[in-house]
C-alpha positions in Angstrom: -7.5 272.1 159.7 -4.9 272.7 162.6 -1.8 274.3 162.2 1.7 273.8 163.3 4.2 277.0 163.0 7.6 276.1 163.3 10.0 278.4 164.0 12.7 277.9 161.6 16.0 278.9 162.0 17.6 277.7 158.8 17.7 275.3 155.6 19.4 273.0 157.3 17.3 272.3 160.4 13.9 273.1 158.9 15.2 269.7 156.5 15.6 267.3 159.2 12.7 269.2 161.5 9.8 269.3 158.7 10.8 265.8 157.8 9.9 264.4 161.1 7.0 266.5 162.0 5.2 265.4 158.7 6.2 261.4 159.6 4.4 262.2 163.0 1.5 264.6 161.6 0.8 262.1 158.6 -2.5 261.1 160.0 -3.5 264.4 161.7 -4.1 266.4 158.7 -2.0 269.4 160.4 -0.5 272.1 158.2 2.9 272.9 159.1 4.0 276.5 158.8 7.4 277.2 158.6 8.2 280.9 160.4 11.1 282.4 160.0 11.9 285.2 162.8 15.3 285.0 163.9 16.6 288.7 165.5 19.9 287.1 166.3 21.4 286.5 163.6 24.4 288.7 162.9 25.5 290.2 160.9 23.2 291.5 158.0 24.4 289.3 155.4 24.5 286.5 156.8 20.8 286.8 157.8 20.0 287.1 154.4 21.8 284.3 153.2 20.1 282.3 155.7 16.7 283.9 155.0 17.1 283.0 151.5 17.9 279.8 152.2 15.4 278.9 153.7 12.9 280.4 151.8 14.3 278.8 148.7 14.2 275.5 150.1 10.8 275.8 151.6 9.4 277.2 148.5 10.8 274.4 146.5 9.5 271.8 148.8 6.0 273.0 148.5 6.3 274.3 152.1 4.3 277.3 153.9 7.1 280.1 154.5 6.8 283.6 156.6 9.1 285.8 157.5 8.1 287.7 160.8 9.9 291.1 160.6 12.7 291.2 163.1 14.2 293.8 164.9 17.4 292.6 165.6 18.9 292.6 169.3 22.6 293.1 170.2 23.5 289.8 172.4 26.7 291.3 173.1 25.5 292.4 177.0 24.6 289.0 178.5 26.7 287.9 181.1 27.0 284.5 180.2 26.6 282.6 177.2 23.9 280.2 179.2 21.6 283.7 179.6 22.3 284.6 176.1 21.1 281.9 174.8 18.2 281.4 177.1 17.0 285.1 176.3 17.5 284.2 172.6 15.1 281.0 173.0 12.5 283.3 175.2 12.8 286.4 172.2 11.7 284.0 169.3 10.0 281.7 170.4 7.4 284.1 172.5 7.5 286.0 168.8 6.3 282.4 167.0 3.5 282.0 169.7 2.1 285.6 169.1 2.5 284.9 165.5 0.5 281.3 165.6 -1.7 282.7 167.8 -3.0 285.7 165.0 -2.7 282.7 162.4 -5.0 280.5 164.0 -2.2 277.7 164.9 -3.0 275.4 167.8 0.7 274.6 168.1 4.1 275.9 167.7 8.1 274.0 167.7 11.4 274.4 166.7 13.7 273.8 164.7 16.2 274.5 167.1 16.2 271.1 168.9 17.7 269.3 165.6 20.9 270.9 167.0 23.5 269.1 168.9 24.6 272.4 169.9 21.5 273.7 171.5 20.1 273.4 174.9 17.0 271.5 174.8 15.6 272.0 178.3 15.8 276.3 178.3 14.4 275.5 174.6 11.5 273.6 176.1 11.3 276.5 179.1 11.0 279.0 176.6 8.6 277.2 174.2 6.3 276.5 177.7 6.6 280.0 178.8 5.5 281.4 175.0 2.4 279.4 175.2 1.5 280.3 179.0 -0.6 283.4 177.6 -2.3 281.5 174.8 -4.5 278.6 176.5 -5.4 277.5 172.7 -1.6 277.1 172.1 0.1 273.9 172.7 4.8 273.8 172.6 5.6 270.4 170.7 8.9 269.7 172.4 10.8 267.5 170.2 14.3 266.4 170.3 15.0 266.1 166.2 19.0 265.6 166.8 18.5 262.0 165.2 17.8 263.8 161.9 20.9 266.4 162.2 23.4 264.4 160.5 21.3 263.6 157.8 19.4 266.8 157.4 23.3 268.6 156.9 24.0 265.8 154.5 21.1 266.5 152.3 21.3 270.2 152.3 25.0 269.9 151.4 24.2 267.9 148.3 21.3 270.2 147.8 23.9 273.2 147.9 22.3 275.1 150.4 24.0 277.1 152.5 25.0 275.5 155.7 26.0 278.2 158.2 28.8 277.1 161.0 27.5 279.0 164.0 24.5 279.4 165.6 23.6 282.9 164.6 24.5 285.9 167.1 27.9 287.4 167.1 29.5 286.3 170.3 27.9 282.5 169.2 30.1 283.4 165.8 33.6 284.3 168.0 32.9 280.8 169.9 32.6 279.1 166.6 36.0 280.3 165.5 37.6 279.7 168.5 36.3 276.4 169.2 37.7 275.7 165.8 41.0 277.3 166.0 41.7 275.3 169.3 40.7 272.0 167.5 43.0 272.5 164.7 45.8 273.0 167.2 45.1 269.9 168.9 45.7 267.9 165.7 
């Protein structure tokens, strides 16, 4: 049986994400792995609540759940959002191809691309460049942001915690401010 690991991020996106995968994978008989591993997120608690999450909605769902250890990075010393983010992709998702590649996976994705938010072509870049040193490795681009809406809908009436910045402290700050400045304009 192949495998798929897909980094997961959170609740939310691994909803949308693992919905769509298993529509595609139906007739390929490919176990999808959901991997958590997320270093950025900031701070503590709110990685836990994610974790949790996640892993409560996975386990529930009858879905395959790891959590990869993370050593968690300060994204405070980019230079620009764009590089931050970037670097983020390239951390995790060269983590998830190490990770599938010990697990005998033959593919890894994201749940990152459900996110209108995100940048899909430095996710794709990062995904390709993870794989480069594992020829048995294949990077599933996908562009899930046609289940986001739903996927935030579900996990609302579901309870689970829906998060309302990306993950990383400086992504948390843009959040707020982004916010505040909408609020003003009303």
């Amino acid at each position: 049986m192949k495998c798929l690991a897909l980094h997961t991020c959170c609740a939310p996106c691994l909803i949308g994400a693992y919905e769509a995968l298993t529509e595609e994978l139906a007739q390929e008989s490919k176990r999808i792995t959901a991997v958590f591993y997320n270093p950025n997120i900031a701070p503590a608690e709110e990685y836990i609540v994610r974790r949790d999450a996640c892993r409560d909605y996975a386990r529930e769902q009858g879905i395959d759940f790891v959590e990869v250890e993370a050593n968690f990075t300060d994204w405070e010393d980019k230079e620009s959002q764009e590089q931050r983010c970037q670097s983020c992709y390239n951390l995790r998702l060269a983590r998830i191809a190490e990770w599938a590649h010990d697990n005998d996976c033959d593919t890894i994705a994201t749940t990152l691309s459900i996110s209108p938010w995100q940048n899909l072509e430095a996710i794709k870049r990062a995904g390709e460049k993870a794989v480069s040193n594992f020829p048995h490795l294949h990077f599933a681009a996908h562009d899930f942001r046609d289940y986001y809406r739903e996927a935030q809908k579900k996990a609302r009436a579901l309870k689970i915690y829906c998060q309302n910045y990306c993950g990383c402290l400086p992504s948390k700050a843009e959040a707020e401010a982004q916010r505040t400045a909408r609020r003003k304009g009303k």
